[in-house]
ZAMARGU-4260 file (C-alpha; in steps of 0.2 Angstrom, whole numbers, plus 5000, padded with zeros to 4 digits):
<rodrens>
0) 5000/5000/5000 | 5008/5016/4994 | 5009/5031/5007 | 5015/5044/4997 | 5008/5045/4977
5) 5014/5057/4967 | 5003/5060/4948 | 5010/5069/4934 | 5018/5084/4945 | 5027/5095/4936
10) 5034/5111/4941 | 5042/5126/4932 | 5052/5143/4937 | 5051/5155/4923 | 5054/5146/4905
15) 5064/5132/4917 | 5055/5116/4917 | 5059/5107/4932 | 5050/5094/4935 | 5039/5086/4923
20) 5027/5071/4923 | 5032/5061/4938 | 5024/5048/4943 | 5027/5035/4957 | 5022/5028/4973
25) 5030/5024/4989 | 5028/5008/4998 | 5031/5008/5019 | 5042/4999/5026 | 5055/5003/5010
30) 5071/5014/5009 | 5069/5022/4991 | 5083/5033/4984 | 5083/5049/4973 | 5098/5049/4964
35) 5104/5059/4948 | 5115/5073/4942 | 5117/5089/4948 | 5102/5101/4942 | 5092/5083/4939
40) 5076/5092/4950 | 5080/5082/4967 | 5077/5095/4978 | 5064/5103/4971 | 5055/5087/4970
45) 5056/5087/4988 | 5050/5107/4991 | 5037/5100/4981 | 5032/5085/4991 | 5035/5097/5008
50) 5023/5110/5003 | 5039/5125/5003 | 5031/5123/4982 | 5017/5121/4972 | 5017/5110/4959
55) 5009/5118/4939 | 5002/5101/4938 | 4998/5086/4946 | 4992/5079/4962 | 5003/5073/4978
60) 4993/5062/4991 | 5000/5056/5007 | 4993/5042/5020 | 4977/5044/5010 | 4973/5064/5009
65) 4977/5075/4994 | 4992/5087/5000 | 4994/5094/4983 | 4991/5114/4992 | 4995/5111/5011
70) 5005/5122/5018 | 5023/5115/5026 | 5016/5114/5043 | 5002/5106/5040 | 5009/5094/5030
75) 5023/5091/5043 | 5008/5088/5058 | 5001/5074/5047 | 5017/5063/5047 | 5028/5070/5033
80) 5045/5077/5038 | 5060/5080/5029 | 5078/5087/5033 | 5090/5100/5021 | 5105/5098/5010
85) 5113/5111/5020 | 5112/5107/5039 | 5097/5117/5046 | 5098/5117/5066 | 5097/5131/5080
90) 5116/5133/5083 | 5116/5143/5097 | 5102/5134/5106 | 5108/5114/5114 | 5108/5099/5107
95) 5089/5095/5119 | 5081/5112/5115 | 5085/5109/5097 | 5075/5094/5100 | 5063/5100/5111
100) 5058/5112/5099 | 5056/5100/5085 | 5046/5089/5095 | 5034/5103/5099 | 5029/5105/5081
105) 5018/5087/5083 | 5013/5091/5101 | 4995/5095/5106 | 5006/5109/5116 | 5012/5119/5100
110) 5002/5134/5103 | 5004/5135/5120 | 5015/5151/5119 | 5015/5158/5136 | 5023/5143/5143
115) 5042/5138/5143 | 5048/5123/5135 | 5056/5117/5148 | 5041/5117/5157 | 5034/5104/5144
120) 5039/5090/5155 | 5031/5076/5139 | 5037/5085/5126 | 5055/5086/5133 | 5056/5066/5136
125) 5050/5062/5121 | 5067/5074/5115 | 5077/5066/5126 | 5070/5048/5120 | 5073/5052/5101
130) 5091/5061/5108 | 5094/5041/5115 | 5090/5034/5098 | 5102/5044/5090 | 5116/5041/5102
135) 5117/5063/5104 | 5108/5059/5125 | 5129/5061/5132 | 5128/5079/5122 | 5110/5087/5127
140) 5117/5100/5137 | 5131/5104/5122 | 5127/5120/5113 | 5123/5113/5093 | 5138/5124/5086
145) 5149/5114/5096 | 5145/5098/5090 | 5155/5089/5076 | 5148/5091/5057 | 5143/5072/5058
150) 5137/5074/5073 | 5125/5090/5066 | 5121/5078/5052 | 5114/5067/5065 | 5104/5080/5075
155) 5097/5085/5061 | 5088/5069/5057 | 5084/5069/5076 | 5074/5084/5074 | 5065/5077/5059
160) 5059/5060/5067 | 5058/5069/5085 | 5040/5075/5075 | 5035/5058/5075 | 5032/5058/5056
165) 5027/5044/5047 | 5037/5046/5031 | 5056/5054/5032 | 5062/5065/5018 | 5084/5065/5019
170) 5090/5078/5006 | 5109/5070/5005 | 5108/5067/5024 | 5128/5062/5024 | 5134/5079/5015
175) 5151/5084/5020 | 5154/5070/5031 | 5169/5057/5032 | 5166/5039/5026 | 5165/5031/5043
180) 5151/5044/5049 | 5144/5042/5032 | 5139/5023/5037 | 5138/5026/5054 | 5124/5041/5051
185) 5116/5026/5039 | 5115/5013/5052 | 5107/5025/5067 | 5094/5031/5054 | 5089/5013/5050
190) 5090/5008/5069 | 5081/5024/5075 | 5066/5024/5061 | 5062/5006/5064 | 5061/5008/5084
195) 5051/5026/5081 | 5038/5015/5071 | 5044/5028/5054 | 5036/5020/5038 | 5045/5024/5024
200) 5061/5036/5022 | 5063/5044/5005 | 5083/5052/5003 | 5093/5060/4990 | 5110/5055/4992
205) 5126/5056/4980 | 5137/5040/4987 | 5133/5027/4974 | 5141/5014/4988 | 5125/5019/5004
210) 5112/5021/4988 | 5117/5002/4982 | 5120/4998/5004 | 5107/5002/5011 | 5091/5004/5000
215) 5076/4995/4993 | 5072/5005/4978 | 5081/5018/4970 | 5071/5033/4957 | 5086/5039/4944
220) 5079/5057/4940 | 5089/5067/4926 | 5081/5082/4918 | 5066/5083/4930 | 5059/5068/4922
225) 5061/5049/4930 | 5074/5038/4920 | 5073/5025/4927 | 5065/5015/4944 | 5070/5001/4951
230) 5079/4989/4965 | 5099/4994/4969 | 5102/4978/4958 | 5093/4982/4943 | 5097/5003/4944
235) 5120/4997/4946 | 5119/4985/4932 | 5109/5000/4919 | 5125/5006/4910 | 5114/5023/4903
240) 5110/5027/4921 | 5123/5025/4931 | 5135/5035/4917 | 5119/5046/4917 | 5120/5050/4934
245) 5137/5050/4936 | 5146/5057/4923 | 5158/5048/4911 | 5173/5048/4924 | 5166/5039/4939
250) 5155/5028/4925 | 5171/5019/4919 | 5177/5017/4936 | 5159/5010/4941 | 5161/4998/4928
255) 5178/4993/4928 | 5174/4988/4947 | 5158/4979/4940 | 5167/4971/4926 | 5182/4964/4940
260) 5168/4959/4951 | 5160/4947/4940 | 5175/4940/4935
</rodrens>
């Protein structure tokens, strides 16, 4: 059963087509990836879906309600939350306000305005809770500017699922991070998400090795249109994707790896 369906959106800036005629479904319980080349439509695809833009045409439908117009918040407080390409935190506020405060957005307390947060005794557990999840609970009291870019990364997507959504959307969620957090901000998403009851997680992400790793499905999208859908399997063996998506450079090192590989 498909939680997020997306029907012939399309969305243009000027003369600029962007996006045009998408069409796909996401399943829950699936990690689908968004790959493709810079300028492919990725993260206008996602403003899109998050409500920051409205598609020309089309319709987007998530857990059963048309979205196609909702503003972001409303669509946030119905289960849909996503994270940036650039990290978007409160650097000056800690590590648990940063949490407390994304936690308020899915809170029955939001509008309470006259109260401190502190003194939202619920909506600070639950912080503290996701902060656990996360591994980030030793660093609560730690002012966010202080923490390492990984560990930033990770907060980030702490204050996405800390609004209890029901679908997760990661714009390249490992950006600017070494190797070793890359996989190790991978593996506390997956752990987290499953524990937090998350359904689905949609991401843009550029490392080819976590796209083929650690997803179910991956969307290629080049030119604002959909080249190609599929599992990690099929999408790595399609020579005019991968060279597509990844220029002529890092194709023939792809395939010279594949080639040695099968041999």
């Amino acid at each position: 059963m498909a939680i997020l369906e997306l029907e012939n959106v399309g969305k243009s800036f000027g003369g600029l087509q962007v996006l045009s005629q998408i069409n796909f479904g996401i399943e829950e319980g699936r990690i689908t990836s968004v790959i493709g080349p810079n300028g492919a439509g990725k993260t206008t695809l996602f403003n899109v879906i998050t409500g920051l833009y409205a598609p020309d045409t089309g319709s987007i439908r998530f857990a059963g309600a048309d979205i196609t117009r909702w503003k972001p918040d409303h669509i946030t407080r119905v289960g849909l939350a996503r994270s940036f390409q650039i990290t978007n935190i409160f650097p000056r506020f800690t590590v648990l306000e940063n949490l407390i405060l994304a936690a308020q957005t899915a809170s029955r307390k939001r509008w309470t305005i006259f109260a401190r947060a502190e003194k939202l005794r619920d909506v600070e557990e639950h912080a503290y809770m996701v902060l656990e999840r996360v591994g980030l609970d030793a660093k609560a009291r730690m002012p966010a500017r202080e923490l390492s870019h990984g560990d930033q990364r990770h907060l980030e997507i702490a204050m996405a699922i800390a609004t209890n959504p029901k679908l997760v959307l990661l714009d390249e969620p490992t950006s600017g991070v070494s190797t070793s957090d890359k996989n190790k901000i991978m593996e506390t998403l997956v752990s987290a998400s499953k524990k937090m009851g998350i359904k689905s997680i949609i991401q843009v992400e550029h490392d080819m090795d976590l796209v083929f790793s650690y997803s179910d499905r991956v969307i290629a999208l080049v030119a604002g249109k959909v080249l190609a859908d599929g599992t990690p399997e099929k999408i790595e063996k399609d020579e005019e994707v991968v060279c597509t998506v990844m220029g002529q450079k890092e194709c023939f090192k792809t395939f010279s790896s594949l080639l040695n590989r099968e041999s």
